[in-house]
N, C-alpha and C positions, 0 to 999 in steps of 0.2 A: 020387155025391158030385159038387157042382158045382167047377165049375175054378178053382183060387184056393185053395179051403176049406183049412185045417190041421186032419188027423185030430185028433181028441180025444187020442189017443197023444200025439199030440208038444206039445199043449197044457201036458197037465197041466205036464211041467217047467218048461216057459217060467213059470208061474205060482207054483209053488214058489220059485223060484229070486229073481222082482221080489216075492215076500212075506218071503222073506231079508232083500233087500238093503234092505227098507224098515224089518225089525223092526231091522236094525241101525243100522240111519241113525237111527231113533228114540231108538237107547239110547246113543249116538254123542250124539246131544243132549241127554240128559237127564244123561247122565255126564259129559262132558267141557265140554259150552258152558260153565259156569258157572270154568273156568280160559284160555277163548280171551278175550283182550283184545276191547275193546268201542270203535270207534271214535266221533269225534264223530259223523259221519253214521248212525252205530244208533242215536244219544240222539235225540226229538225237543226240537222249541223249549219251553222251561218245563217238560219233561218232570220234570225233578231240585226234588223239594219238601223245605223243613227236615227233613222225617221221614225222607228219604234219607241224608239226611249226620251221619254220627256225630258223636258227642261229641268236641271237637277236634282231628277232621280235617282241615281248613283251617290250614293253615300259612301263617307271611309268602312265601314263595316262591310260591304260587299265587295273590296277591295281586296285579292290576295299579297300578302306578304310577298315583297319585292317584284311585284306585276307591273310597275310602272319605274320604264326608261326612262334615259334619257330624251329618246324619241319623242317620248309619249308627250316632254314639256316643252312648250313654246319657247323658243327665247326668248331672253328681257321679260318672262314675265314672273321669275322669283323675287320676291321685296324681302325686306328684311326682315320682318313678321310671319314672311315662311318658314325660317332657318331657326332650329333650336340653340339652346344657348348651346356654346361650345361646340358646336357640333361640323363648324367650318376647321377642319385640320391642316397642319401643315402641309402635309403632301398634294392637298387637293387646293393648293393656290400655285396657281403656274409660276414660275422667274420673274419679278418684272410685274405682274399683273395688277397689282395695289399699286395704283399711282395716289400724289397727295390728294387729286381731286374727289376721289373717291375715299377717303376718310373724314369721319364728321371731328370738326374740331371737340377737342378733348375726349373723342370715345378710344383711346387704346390706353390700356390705367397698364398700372405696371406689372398685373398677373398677365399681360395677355403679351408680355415680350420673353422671349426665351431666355435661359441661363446664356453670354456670352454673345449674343448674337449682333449685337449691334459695334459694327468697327468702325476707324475710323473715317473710314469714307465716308459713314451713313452723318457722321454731325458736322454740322455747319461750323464754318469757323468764326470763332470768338461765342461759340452756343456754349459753352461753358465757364459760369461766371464764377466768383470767390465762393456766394454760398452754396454754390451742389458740390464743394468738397468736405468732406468728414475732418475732422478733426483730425490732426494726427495723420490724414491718408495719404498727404506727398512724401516718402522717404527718400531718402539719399541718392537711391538709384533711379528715382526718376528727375531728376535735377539733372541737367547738362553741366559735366564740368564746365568751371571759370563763365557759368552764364551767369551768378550773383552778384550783383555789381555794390558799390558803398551804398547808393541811392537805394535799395533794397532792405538794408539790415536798419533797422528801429534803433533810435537812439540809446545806447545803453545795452542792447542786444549783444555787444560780443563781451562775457565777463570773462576773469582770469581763467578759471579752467577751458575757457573753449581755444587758449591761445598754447600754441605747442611747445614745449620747453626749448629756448632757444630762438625762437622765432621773433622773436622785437630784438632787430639789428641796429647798429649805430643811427642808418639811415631813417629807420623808422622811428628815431626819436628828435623828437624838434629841439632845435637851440635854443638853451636853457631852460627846456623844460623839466631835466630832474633838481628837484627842490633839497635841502636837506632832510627834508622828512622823510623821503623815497629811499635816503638809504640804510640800510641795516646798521643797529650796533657792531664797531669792528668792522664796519664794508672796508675801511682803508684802516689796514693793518699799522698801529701805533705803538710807541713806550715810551716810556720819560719815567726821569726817576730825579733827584736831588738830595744835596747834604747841606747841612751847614756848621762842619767840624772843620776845626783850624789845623793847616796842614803846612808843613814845613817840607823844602827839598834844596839840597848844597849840592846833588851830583850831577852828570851831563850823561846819564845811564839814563834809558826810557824807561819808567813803570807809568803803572797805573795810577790816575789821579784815585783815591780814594770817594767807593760813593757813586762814581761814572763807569756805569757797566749798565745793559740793556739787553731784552737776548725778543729778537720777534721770530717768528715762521709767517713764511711765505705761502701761498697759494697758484701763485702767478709769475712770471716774469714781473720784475720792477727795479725802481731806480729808488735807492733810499737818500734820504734830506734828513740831513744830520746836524743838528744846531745846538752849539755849546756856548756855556756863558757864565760867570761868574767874577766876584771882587778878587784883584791879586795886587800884590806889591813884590820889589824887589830891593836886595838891599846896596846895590852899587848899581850907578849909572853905565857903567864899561862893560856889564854882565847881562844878559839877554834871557828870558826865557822861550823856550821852543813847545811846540802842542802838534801833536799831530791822531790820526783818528784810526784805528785796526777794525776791520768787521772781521769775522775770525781769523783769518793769516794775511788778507790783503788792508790796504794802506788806501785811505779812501781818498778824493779828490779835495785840494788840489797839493797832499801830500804831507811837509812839514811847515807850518806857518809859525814866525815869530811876534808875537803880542804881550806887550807886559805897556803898565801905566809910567805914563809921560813924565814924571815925577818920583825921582827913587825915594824909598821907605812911605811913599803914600798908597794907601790903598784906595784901588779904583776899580771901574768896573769894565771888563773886558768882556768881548764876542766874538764866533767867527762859525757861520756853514761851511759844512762839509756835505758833499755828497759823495756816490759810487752809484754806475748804473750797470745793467745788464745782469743781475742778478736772477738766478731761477728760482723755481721752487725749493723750497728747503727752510732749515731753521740756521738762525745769523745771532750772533752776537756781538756786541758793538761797546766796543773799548775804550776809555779818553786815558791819553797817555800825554807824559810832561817832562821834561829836559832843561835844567837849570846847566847854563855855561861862564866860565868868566869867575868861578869860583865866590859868588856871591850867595846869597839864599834868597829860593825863593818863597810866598805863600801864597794861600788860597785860605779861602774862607766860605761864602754862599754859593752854592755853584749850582747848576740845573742841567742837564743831558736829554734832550727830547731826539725820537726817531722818527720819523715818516714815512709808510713806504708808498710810494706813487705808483702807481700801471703802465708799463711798457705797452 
């Protein structure tokens, strides 16, 4: 036997012994591997194909943060219990995209419509009734001039201040509709005055009857109505008395009139209007003036001076 050799003797066990250790290493694998964990470095690259992985196995927890595309979803298969609240934004709904079909009646409440967004194109017409306005919310400026028609304004709705000074014309007032009551104390400028002192005249000089003087002011262009009257007598039937009317230097209409009682030395009672018109604004005073001729005497006794001024 050369030097080195291991008898056949001591072979054999060596050999039994590495045919042991290998049937059990093998049954060690074929028993046990399949509960030893499997790290990443035993997987190769692509090795893991859909046939590997069961039926939902993949859970959100094994999912990385933004790993799944658009791709990745099927169309038509997001419901609306995919989508978190708020989480659909403006920019991610295309022009146009939201038809009505696709809204559930009543789910858009009023947080979900933006400041300003809805014009008029988007409302239907006559979709706004009396009560979706606020109190108060129609001002002036959205009112089309001359659209308010009478059939609009509530009975009793337009009071005096909302009427503009000046603005109720002749025309807008009806035939005989101002009452006396409608007008002011003094609307139609007056005076009158009377005496009842005994007064004697023998000359054919004009003065003043005593007693008959008035003084008005004016406001307006007008026409005055001047009406005189009292008891007089004369004492000869051949002698005339004369009466005529002065507003300050003019001689009113229809000038000098003679009137004395049908019956000398009786005393009676006598009248006669006068007017003048075209009168302006200003203050007037208004004169009765008397004229005995024929060298008789006249008198007077009760007498009354009234003025009127009427409106040009």
């Amino acid at each position: 036997m050369s030097q080195g050799a291991i008898p056949i003797q001591k072979a054999i066990p060596i050999i039994v012994v590495t045919w042991v250790i290998s049937l059990v290493t093998t049954f060690a694998l074929v028993y046990f591997a399949p509960f030893m964990p499997i790290g990443t470095n035993q997987i190769g690259d692509s090795a893991i194909t859909s046939n590997k992985i069961a039926d939902s196995a993949i859970i959100t927890a094994k999912l990385a943060n933004d790993s799944i595309t658009s791709a990745q979803i099927l169309d038509g298969t997001l419901t609306a219990v995919d989508l978190a609240d708020g989480s659909v934004l403006s920019v991610k709904v295309a022009n146009g995209a939201i038809t009505t079909a696709k809204i559930a009646d009543g789910s858009i409440s009023t947080a979900k419509i933006g400041d300003g967004v809805i014009s008029t194109a988007k409302i239907a017409d006559n979709a706004i009734v009396t009560v979706k306005f606020a109190d108060g919310s129609v001002t002036s400026a959205k009112i089309l001039d001359g659209t308010i028609t009478a059939a609009d304004l509530a009975t009793g709705a337009v009071t005096a201040m909302k009427i503009a000074d000046g603005a109720v014309t002749t025309d807008k007032i009806g035939d005989y509709a101002v009452t006396n009551l409608k007008l002011a104390a003094n609307a139609i400028p007056f005076n009158f005055t009377y005496a009842q002192s005994y007064e004697d005249k023998t000359t054919s000089n004009w003065e003043n009857i005593t007693g008959m003087e008035v003084t008005l002011t004016l406001e307006r262009n007008s026409t005055l109505l001047i009406m005189f009257s009292t008891e007089a007598r004369i004492s000869l039937s051949t002698a005339t008395i004369h009466w005529h009317v002065l507003v300050n230097a003019t001689y009113a209409h229809p000038g000098t009139v003679y009137l004395q009682p049908a019956s000398t030395g009786e005393l009676a009672p006598i009248s006669y209007n006068f007017y003048l018109e075209g009168l302006t604004p200003g203050q007037y005073t208004i004169y009765m003036q008397w004229s005995v001729t024929g060298g008789a005497t006249g008198h007077v006794e009760y007498r009354t001076l009234a003025v009127i001024a009427l409106p040009e």
